[in-house]
N, C-alpha and C positions, 0 to 999 in steps of 0.2 A: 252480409251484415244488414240488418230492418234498422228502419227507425231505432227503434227502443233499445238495441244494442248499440248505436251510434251514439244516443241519449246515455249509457254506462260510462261510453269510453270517453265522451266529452266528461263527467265526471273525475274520471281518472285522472282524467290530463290537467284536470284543474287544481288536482291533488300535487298533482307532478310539478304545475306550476308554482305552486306555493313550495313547493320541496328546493327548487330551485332558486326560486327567490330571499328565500331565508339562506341556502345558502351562499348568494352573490352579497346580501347585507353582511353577512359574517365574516366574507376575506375583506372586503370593504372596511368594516370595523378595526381587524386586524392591524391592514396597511394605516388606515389613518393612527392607530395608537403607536404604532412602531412611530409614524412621525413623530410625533407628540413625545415619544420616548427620548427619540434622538434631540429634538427641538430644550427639551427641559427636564430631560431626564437627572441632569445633576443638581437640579436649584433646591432639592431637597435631602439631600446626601453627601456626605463630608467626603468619603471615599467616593471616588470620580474616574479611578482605573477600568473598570471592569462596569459598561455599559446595562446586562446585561446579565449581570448578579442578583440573585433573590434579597441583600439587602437594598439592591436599587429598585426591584420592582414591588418590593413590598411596601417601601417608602413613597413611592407613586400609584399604587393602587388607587386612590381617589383622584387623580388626575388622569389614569385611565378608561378606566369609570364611567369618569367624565364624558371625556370624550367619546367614550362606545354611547352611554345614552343621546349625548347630542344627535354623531350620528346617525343613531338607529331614529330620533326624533326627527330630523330634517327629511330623510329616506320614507317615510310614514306619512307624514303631511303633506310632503309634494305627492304620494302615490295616490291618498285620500283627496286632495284637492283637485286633483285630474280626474279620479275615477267622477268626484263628484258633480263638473265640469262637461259630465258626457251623461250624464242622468236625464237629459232632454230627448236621447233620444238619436237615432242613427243619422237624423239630418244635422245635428250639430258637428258631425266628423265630415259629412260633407261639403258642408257651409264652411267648413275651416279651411278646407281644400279648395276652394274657391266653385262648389257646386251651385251652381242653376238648377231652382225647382222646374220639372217639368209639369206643366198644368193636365189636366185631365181633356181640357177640350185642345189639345196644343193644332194649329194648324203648319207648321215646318211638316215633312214629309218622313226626315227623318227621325224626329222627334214622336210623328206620329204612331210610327213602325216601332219607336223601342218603347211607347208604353202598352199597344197593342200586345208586343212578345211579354212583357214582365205581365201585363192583368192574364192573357192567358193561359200563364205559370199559376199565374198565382189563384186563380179561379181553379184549373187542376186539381190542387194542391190542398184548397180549402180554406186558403187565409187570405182577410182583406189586402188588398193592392199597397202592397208599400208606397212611402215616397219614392220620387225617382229622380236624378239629380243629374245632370250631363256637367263634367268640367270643361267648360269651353275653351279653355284654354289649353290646352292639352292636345298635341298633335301624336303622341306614341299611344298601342292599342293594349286599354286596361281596366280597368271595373273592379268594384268592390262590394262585399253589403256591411252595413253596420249596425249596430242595435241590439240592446238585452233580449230583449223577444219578436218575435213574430211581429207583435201588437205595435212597435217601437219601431220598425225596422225601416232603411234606409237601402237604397239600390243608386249604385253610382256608375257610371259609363264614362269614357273621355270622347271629345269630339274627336279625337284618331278613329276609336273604337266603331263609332256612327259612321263615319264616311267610308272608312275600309275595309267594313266588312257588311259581307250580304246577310240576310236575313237566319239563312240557317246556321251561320256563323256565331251574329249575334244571339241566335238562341239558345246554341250551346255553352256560349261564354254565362247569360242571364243563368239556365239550368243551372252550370255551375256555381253560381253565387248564391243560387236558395237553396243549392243544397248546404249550403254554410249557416244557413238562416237554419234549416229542421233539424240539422246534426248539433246547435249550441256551439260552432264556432264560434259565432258572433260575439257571446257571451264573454268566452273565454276569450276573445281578442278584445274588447272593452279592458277586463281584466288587466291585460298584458301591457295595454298601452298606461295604465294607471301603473302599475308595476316599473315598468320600465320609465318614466317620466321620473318618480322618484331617485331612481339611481345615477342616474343622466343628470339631474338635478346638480348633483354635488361638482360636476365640471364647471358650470355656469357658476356656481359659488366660489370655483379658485380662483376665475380668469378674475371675478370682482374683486377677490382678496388680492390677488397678484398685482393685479393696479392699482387698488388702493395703497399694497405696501410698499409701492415706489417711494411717496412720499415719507410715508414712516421710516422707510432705510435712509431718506435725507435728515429726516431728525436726528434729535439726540439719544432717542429711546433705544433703552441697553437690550429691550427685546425685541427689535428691529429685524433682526438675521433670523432669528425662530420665528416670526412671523412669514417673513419670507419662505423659512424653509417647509413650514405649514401651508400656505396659501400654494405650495407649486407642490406638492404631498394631495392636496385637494384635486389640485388639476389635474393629476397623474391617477387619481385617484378616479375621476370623472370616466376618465380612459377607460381605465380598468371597468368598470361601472358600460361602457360604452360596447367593451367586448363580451361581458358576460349576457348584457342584453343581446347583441345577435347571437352570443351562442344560446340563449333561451327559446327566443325566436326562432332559430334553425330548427333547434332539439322541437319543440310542438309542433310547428308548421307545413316541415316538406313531406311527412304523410297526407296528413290530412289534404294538398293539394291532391294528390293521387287519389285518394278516394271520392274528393268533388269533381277528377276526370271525371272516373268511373259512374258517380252518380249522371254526371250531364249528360253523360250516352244514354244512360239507363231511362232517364226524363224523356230526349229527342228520340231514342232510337237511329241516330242519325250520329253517327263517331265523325264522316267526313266533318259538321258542324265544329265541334268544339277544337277538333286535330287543322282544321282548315284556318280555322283562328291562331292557332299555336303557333303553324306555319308563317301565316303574313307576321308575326310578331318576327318569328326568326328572319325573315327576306327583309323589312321594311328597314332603314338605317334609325330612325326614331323607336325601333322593337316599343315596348312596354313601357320606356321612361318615362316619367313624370319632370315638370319642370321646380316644383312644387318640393319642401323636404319633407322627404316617406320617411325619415329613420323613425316614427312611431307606430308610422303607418302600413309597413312594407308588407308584416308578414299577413295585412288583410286585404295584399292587393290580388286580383288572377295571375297576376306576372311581374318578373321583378320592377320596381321602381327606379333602381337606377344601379347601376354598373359595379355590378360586386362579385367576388368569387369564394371571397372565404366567410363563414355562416352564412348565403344564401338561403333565404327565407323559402326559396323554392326551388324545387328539383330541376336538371339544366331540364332546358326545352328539347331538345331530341331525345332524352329518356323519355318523358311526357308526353311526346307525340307515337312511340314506338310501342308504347304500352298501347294505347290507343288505336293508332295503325302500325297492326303486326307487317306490314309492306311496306314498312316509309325506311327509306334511305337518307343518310345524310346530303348525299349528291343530287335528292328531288328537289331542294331547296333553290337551286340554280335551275332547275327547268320554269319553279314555280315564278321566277325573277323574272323569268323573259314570258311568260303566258302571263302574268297577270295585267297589262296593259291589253292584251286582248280578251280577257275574259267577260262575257257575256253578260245580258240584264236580262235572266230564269229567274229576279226574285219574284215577281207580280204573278207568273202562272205558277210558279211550284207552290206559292199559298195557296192559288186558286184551287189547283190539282188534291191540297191539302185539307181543302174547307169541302170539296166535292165528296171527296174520300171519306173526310168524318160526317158527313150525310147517310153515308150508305153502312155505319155502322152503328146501327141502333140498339141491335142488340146485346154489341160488348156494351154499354152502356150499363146493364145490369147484372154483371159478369163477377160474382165477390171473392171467388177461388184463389183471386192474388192481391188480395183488396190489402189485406195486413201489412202483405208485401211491399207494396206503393205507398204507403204513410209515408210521409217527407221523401219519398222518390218516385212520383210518380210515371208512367210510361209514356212516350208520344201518342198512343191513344188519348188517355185521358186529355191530354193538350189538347188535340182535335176537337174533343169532347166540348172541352169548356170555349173552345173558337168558334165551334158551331151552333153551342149555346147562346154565345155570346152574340152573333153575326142575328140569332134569331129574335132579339128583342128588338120591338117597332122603336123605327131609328129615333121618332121624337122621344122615348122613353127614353133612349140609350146615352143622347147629347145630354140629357135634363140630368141623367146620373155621373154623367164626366163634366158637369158645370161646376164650379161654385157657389153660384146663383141660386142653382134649385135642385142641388146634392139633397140637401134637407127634405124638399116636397115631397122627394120621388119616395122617400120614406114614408112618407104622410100617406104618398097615392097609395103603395104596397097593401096599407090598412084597410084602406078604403071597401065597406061591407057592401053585397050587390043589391041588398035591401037598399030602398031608394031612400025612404024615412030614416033610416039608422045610418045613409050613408050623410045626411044633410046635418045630421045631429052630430058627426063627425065633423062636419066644416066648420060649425058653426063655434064649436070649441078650436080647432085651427085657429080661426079669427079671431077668436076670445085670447087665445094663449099669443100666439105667431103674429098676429096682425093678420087683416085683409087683401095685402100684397099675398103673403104665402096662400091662405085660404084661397086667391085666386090661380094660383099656381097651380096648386090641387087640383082644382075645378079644370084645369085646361088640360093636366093630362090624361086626366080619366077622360074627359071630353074625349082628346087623341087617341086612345086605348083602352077601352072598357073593359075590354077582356083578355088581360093577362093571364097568359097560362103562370099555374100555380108555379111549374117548377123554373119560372124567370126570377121569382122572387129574390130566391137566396142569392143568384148573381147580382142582382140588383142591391140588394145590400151588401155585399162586400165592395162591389163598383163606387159607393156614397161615402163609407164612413171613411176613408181618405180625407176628403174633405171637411169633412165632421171633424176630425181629429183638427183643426187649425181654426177650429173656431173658439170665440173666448168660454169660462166655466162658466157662467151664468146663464151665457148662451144654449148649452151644450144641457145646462140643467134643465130649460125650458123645453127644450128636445126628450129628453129623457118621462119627460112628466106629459108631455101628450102624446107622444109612446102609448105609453100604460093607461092613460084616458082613452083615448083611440081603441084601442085593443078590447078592453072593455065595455067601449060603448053598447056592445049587444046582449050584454049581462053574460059572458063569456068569454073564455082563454082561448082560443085553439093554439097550436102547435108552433106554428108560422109565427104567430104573436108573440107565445113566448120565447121561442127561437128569437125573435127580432128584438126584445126587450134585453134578453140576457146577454147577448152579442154586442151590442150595442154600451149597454153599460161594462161590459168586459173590458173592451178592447179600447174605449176613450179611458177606464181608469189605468190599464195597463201602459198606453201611451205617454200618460201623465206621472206614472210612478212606474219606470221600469225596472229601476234596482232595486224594488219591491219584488218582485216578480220572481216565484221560484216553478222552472219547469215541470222537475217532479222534484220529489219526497223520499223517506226511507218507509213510510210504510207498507205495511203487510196486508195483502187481498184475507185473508187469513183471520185479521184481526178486525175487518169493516165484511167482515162476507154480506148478514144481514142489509147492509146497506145497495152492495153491489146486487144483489136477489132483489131487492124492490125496485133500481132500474131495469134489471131484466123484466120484471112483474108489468115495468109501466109500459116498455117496447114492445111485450108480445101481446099488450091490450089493444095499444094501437093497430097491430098487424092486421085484424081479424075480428068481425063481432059474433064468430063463432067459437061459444068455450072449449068446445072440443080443441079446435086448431090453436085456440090461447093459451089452452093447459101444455099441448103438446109444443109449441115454440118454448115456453116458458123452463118447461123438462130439458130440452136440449141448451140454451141458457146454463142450467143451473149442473148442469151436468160438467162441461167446459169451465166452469169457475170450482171445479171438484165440492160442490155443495151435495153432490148424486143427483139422480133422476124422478128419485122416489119423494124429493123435498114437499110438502106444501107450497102451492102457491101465496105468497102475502096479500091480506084484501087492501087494496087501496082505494080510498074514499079522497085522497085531494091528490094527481099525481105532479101537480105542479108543486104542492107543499113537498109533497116526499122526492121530488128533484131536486129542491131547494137543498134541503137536509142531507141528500149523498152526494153531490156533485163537489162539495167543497170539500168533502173529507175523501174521497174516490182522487181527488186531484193530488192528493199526498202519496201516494204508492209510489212507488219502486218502478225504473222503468218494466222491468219483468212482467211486475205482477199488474201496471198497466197493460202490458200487451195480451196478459189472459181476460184481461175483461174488455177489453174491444175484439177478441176473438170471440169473448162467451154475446156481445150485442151483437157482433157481424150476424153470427150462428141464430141466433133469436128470429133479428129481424126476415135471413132468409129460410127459416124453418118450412114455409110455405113454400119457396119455390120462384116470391114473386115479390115485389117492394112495392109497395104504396108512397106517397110523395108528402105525405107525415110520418110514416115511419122515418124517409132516408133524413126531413128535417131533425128529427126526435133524433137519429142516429147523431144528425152533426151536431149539434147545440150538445151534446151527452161530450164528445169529442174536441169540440172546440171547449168546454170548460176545463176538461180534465188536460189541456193542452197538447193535445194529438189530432192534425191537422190531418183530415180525412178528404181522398181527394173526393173530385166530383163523379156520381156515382149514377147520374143521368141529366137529359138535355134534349134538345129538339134544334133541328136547323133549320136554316133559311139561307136565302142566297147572298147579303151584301157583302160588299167584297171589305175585306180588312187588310191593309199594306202591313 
């Protein structure tokens, strides 16, 4: 199963959920009218024998009614007051949980280690660097991710998590939480917990009415007893509401655990990682628990949250290590008790062995035969890919992009044109816009670095807008607007610019409005072809300034989106205008007939044989808008070491 098939059945499931939830409201409904029946079923009917007579319930018709719409009201506004509650964003679920932002430049060791593994992933992968959150408080080993989208998303860790486990441990555990981030977990667990907050809702409502009708039953009031009988109707009610939620939770969740095994092997290449994790959970007397209350949170955790057997949010832990390690025994668990005080510290060379290794693979770097394949799964290659990318940027560039200080500049420097004249007329609008402090910023890393290789770039902007996303909107505006002056300074768009412009403005409006945010669409490649043929038109211009090899990239193109071979090519005279124009409606398809038109650009760009480093930009910006995280598709290394 690809991305885009994982992209359907999150779909489904969302279908499912709401099948569900409507019908947990309806016995809900039921129970509470049955009270209500019993509570005051005779106060309108002279015949008072037979409870449950059609002249007694026709006679109460608007009292039940009643009560089904209140119901269904209260159940509705608690679910919309949560969902709305979480529209900030995957650090707001962390922040609840009592998450620690981890900074970009953190110096803790181990802190250092788990945002090197998540930028990593996430450089792989294609998508800027989540936040990333350690609950410190937290001695059992577990992690989550949260957030409508990509753009939004949050990365949680506990400090059990940090201290017990080694490096490829942790990697397996992080793989498996973004694969919950590309498959629309995420989503639909936001969902659920808005869902489920509602129904839950109605318990906290009886225990108030329960207490409050002590005193009512000391009054004189003749509906004392019916309030009573109502108010513990509510509480019983909450229950019920309590069970149906874990059975929802169980019902979506213990697949989809399985298939985030699956992916995290698939990511690491390294099953020992993610199964080695599983294991210290099973040996450790703290396993997975949280001190914290999961019941909203459970089914978004990697492992249970606290001690349950019946609708367990997740499949037991020895099926999930078994699937994983075809050799693992229930009785390894007890060799693993008594070795794990002796076991070793191979995590500082096996990175090193790791970052050596994706040195001496340069040429998987331009490798596109499984490229579709790896969309939100990417392989421990590509991981290497983006470590040894990453290791390769001049270290003053690298701190200035993990600062919050000079996240912004390093944007600035990216810009920065190697014409001397055009690059000063650049600063001097920095200063004008940014002030003299950043303008000087600029001026100190080009100083440091003049010559950034191109293909640093795009890590360099997903390593920033992290911090970009936490700054205020007026701020962010001011960013945005010498962007586009900058870019222009040389009476010119290139690739990289507009790549940097559109990403940029993406991913800070996505962060800020995520329940806006729809991944894909229903529509048809079928019905926008025209549109998908002029991105193909603009990729195979880039490819090559020979028409021959432009027409024939552009044939093969249009061939894979079943447009035929024989099509016209379309003249394009602005291709930044005719990006503009398809990319928001190419963002609406179907995950399907997404996945035909990133086969029909994959095909385009490598018609030749060979990628240029505005084609692979041109590729991702085409990717990153249509919401299909393309991982990294080359890099260059160098030797610092990364924990």
């Amino acid at each position: 199963m690809n991305f885009f098939q994982y992209q359907e059945q999150a779909r489904r499931q969302s279908r499912w959920l709401v099948f569900l939830f409507i019908l947990a409201v309806l016995v809900i409904i039921v129970v509470i009218d049955f009270a209500i029946l019993v509570a005051f079923g005779f106060v309108d009917t002279e015949q008072q024998q037979v409870l449950f007579s059609m002249p007694t319930l026709k006679a109460n018709i608007p009292t039940l009614l009643g009560g089904a719409a209140v119901t269904a009201a209260v159940i509705a506004v608690a679910s919309l007051f949560k969902t709305a509650s979480l529209r900030s964003g995957g650090g707001k679920v962390a922040r609840d949980l009592g998450g620690v932002l981890v900074e970009a430049d953190a110096n803790d060791p181990l802190r250092r280690r788990l945002y090197n593994v998540v930028e990593e992933i996430a450089l792989a992968s294609g998508i800027p660097v989540p936040e990333i959150y350690v609950l410190e408080q937290e001695s059992g080993i577990n992690a989550f991710a949260a957030g409508f989208t990509p753009a939004d998303a949050a990365v949680a860790v506990t400090r059990g998590a940090l201290e017990k486990l080694n490096r490829g441990e942790l990697q397996g555990v992080i793989a498996h939480e973004f694969s919950h981030i590309f498959n629309g977990d995420m989503r639909l667990n936001i969902r659920l917990m808005g869902a489920l907050f509602g129904i839950l809702m109605l318990s906290l409502i009886g225990r108030r009415v329960l207490h409050g009708s002590y005193y009512v039953g000391r009054s004189k009031n003749s509906n004392g007893g019916a309030i009573v009988l109502i108010a513990v109707a509510v509480m019983l009610v909450g229950y019920i509401g309590l069970f149906f939620g874990r059975w929802i939770k169980s019902a979506v969740s213990r697949q989809r655990e399985y298939l985030a095994d699956a992916s995290a092997v698939q990511f690491t290449r390294d099953p020992d990682g993610i199964a080695g994790a599983l294991k210290k959970i099973a040996v450790y007397s703290d396993a997975s628990y949280l001190n914290v209350e999961t019941e909203e949170v459970s089914h978004m955790l990697f492992g249970n949250g606290e001690r349950m057997s019946m609708f367990s949010t997740h499949p037991p832990l020895n099926q999930r290590i078994q699937r994983i390690d075809k050799s693992f025994r229930p009785e390894d668990l007890i060799q693993l008790a008594k070795s794990l005080q002796r076991q070793g510290q191979a995590d500082a060379e096996q990175a090193a062995r790791q970052l050596e290794k994706a040195q001496q693979t340069g040429g998987g770097m331009f490798d596109f035969d499984n490229l579709v394949e790896q969309i939100g799964h990417p392989d421990f290659s590509r991981i290497l890919m983006a470590a040894a990318l990453a290791a390769s940027i001049p270290d003053e560039i690298s701190q200035a992009a993990h600062s919050n200080q000079w996240a912004t500049e390093v944007l600035f420097y990216c810009l920065m044109d190697r014409d001397e004249e055009i690059r000063e007329q650049q600063l001097l609008f920095v200063a004008q816009n940014m002030g003299t402090d950043s303008e000087s910023r600029v001026r100190g890393l080009w100083s440091a670095a003049p010559d950034l290789a191109r293909e640093q770039r795009l890590p360099l902007l997903e390593m920033s807008i992290p911090e970009l996303k936490r700054r205020p909107p007026d701020f962010v505006a001011r960013v945005l607007t010498t962007v586009k002056t900058l870019s222009e300074a040389d009476g010119q768009t290139d690739v990289f610019e507009y790549l940097m412009a559109k990403i940029i403005a993406q991913h800070l409006w996505e962060s800020a409005n995520p329940h806006r945010v729809r991944l894909s669409g229903k529509g048809s490649l079928g019905q926008v072809t025209d549109k998908a043929l002029n991105v193909i038109a603009v990729l195979a211009a880039h490819g090559s300034e020979s028409e021959t090899t432009i027409e024939s990239a552009f044939r093969v193109g249009s061939g894979l989106l079943g447009a035929g071979v024989n099509i016209p090519m379309p003249a394009i005279a602005d291709w930044g205008e005719v990006m503009d124009d398809a990319l928001p409606v190419l963002d609406q398809l179907k995950p399907a007939d997404k996945e035909t038109l990133v086969k029909a650009m994959i095909a385009t760009v490598m018609a030749d044989n060979k990628i240029a480093v505005s084609e692979m930009e041109l590729l991702r910006v085409v990717c990153a808008v249509i919401h299909v995280p393309l991982p990294v598709v080359n890099g260059a290394g160098s030797n610092p070491h990364r924990q």
